[in-house]
C-alpha positions as CSV (number, residue, x, y, z in Angstrom):
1,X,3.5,13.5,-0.7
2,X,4.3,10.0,-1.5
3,X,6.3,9.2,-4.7
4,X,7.9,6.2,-4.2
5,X,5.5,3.7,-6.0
6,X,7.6,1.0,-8.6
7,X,5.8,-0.7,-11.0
8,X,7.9,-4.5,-10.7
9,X,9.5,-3.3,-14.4
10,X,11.2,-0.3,-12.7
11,X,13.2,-2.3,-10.2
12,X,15.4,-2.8,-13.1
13,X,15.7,0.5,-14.5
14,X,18.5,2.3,-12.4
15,X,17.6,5.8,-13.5
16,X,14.1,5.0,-11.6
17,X,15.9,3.5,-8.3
18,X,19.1,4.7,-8.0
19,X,17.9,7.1,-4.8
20,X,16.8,3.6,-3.0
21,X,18.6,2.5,-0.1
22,X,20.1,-1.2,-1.4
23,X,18.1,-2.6,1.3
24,X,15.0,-1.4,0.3
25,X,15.4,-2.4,-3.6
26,X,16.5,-5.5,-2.2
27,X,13.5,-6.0,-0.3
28,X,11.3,-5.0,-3.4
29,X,13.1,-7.3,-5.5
30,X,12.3,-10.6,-3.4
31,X,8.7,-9.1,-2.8
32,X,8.1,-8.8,-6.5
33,X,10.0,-11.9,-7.5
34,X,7.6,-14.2,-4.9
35,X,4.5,-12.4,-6.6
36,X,5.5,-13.5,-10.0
37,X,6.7,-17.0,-9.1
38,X,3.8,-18.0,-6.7
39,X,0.8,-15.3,-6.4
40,X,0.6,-15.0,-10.2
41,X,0.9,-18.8,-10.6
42,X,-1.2,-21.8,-10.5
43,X,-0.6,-23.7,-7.4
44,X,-1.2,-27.9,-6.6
45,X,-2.7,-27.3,-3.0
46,X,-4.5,-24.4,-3.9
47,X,-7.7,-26.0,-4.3
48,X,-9.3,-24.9,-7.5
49,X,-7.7,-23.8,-10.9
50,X,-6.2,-20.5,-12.0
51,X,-3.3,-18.2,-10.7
52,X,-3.0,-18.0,-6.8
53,X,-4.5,-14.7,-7.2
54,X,-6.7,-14.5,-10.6
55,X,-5.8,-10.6,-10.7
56,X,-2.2,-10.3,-10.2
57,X,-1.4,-11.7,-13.6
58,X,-4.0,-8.8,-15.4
59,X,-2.5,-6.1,-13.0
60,X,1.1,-7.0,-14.0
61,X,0.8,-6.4,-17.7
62,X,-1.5,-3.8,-17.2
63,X,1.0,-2.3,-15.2
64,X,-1.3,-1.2,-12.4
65,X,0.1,-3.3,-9.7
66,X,2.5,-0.9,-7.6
67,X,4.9,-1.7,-4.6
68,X,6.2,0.7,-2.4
69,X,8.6,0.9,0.4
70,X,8.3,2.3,4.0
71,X,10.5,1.5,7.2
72,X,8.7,1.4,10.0
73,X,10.2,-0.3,12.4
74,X,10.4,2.3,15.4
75,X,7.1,3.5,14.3
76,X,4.0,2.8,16.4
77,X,0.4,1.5,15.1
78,X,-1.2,4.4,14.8
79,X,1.5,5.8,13.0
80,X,1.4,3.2,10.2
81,X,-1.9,3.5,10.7
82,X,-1.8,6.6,9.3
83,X,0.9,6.0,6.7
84,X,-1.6,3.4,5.3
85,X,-4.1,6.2,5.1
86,X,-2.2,8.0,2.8
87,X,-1.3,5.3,0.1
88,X,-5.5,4.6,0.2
89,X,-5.9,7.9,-1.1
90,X,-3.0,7.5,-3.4
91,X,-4.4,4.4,-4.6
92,X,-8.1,5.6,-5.0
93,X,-6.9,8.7,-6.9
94,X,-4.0,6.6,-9.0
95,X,-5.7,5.4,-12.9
96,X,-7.5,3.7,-14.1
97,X,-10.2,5.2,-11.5
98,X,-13.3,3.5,-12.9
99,X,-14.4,0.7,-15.4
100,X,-13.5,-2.8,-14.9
101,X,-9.6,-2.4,-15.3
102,X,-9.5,-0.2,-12.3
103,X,-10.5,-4.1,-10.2
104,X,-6.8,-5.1,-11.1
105,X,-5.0,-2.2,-9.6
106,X,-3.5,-2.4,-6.2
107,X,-0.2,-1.1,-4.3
108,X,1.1,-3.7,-1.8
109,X,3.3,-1.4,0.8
110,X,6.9,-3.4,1.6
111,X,8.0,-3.0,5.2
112,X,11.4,-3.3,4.7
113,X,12.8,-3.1,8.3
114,X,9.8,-5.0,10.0
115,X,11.0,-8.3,11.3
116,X,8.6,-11.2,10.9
117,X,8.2,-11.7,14.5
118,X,6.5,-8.2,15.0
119,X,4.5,-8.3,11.3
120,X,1.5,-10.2,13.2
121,X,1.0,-8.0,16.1
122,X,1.3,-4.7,14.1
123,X,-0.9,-5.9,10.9
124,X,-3.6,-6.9,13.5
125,X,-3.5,-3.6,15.2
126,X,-3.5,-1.6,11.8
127,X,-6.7,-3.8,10.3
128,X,-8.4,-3.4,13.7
129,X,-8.1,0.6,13.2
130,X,-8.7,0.1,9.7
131,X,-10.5,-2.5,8.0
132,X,-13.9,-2.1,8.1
133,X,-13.9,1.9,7.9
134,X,-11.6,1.8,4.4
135,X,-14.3,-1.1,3.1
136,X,-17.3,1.0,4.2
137,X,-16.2,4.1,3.0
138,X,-14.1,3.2,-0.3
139,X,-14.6,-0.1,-0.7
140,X,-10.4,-1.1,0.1
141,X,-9.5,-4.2,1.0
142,X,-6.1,-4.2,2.8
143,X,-4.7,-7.4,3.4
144,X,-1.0,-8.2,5.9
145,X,1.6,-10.8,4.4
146,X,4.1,-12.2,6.1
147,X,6.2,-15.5,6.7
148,X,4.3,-16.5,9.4
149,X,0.9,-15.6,8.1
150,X,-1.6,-19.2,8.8
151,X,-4.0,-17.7,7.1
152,X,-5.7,-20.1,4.8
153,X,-6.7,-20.4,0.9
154,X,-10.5,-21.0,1.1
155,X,-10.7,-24.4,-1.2
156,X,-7.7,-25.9,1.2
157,X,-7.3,-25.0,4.8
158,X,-3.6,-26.4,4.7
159,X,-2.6,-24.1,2.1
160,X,-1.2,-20.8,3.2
161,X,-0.7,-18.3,0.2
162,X,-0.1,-15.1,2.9
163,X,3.5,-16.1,4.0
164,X,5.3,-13.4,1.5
165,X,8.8,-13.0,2.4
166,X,8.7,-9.5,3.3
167,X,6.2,-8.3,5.3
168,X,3.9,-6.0,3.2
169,X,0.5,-4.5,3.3
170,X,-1.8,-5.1,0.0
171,X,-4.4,-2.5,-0.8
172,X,-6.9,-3.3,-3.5
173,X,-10.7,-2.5,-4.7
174,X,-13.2,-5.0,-3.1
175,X,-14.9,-7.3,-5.8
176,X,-18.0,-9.7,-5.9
177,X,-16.3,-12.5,-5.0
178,X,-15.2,-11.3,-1.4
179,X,-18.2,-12.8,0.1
180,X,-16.6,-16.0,0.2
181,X,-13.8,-14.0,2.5
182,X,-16.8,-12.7,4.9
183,X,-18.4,-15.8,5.4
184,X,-17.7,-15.4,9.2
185,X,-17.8,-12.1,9.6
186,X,-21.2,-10.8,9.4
187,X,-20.1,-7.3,9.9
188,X,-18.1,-7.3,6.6
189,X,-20.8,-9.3,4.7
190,X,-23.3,-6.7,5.8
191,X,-21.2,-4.3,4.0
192,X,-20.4,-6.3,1.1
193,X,-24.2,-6.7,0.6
194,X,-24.5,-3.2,0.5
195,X,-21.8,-1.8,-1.3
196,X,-22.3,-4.5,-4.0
197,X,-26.0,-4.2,-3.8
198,X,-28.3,-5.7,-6.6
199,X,-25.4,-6.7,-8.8
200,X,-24.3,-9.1,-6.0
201,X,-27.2,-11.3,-6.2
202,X,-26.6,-13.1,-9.8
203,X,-22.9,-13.3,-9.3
204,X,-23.5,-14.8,-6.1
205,X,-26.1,-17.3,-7.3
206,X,-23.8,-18.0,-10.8
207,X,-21.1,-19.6,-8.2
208,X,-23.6,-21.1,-6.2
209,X,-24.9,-22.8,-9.0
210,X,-21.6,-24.6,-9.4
211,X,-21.6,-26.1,-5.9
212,X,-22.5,-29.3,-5.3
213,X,-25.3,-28.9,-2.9
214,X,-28.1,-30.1,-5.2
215,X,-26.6,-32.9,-6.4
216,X,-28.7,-35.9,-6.5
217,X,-28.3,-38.8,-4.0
218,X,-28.9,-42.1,-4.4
């Protein structure tokens, strides 16, 4: 069974970490330092106000943001595959399990030995084994990070917020807002829409409201 989840706080509590390789602490360190300083923080280029990520700041002083790490580096997909398996059902079984503070938790997975030049290929191969059956069946997100990551914010296509230092994995509840995610993807918004059913429609229509599409023209 897997024990080795670190609240950011434990990193610098010895008697918590003392059996981690000073690689892996290392790796955890820079992981949760870059979190802090830029996920949990406003950005210029992000596009819109708020925290990079408006539920990292909640999750870290609610202490239900977790990292963990794995070495995996002579590991093949389907292995991790499986090793991301098992921290899903960790996560899904780790409190809060319901209410609203349970949409903060999430355990981001540090792959301590993965260089950046493999972190695509594998990240892609684990989402395509992955992705949709965690959504459909628990509602999981996962998400890769890693330096080379292009993905882009969605209010500013030349801003990249994925590009952690360390390649990690994030695993986290879906929310409302992910429709904006699935835009393309009619597979996922087909899920969305169900697993978010009626309760979808008013949040969906309150940011809707705020765009700009009937504004008047002179």
């Amino acid at each position: 069974m897997i024990t080795n989840l670190f609240l950011p706080a434990d990193l610098e509590d010895i008697s918590k970490t003392r059996k981690l390789a000073e690689r892996d602490l290392k790796a955890l360190h820079v992981v949760a330092d870059w979190i802090k300083t830029f996920v949990a923080r406003p950005h210029k280029d992000l596009g819109r106000a708020g925290p990079v990520c408006p539920f990292v700041p909640r999750a870290w002083e609610r202490e239900t943001l977790w990292l963990a790490p794995e070495r995996i580096a002579d590991r093949s997909v389907l292995d991790v595959v499986q090793l991301i398996n098992v921290y899903g059902k960790l996560f899904l079984n780790a409190q809060p399990i319901g209410g609203e503070d349970a949409i903060d938790k999430s355990i981001v997975v540090v792959f301590t030995d993965l260089s950046a030049d493999r972190a695509s290929d594998l990240f892609d191969g684990v989402l395509q084994h992955l992705g949709v059956p965690s959504y459909a069946d628990d509602g999981l997100v996962l998400g890769g990070f890693y330096e080379t990551n292009e993905g882009a914010a969605l209010y500013n296509p030349s801003f990249r917020p994925f590009t952690a230092p360390v390649p990690f994995l994030l695993i986290r509840h879906t929310v409302i807002s992910d429709w904006k995610f699935f835009l393309d993807n009619e597979e996922l918004l087909d899920l969305w829409a169900r697993r978010h059913g009626e309760s979808a429609v008013p949040a969906l229509a309150e940011e809707l409201r705020g765009l700009p599409w009937r504004a008047r023209r002179d």
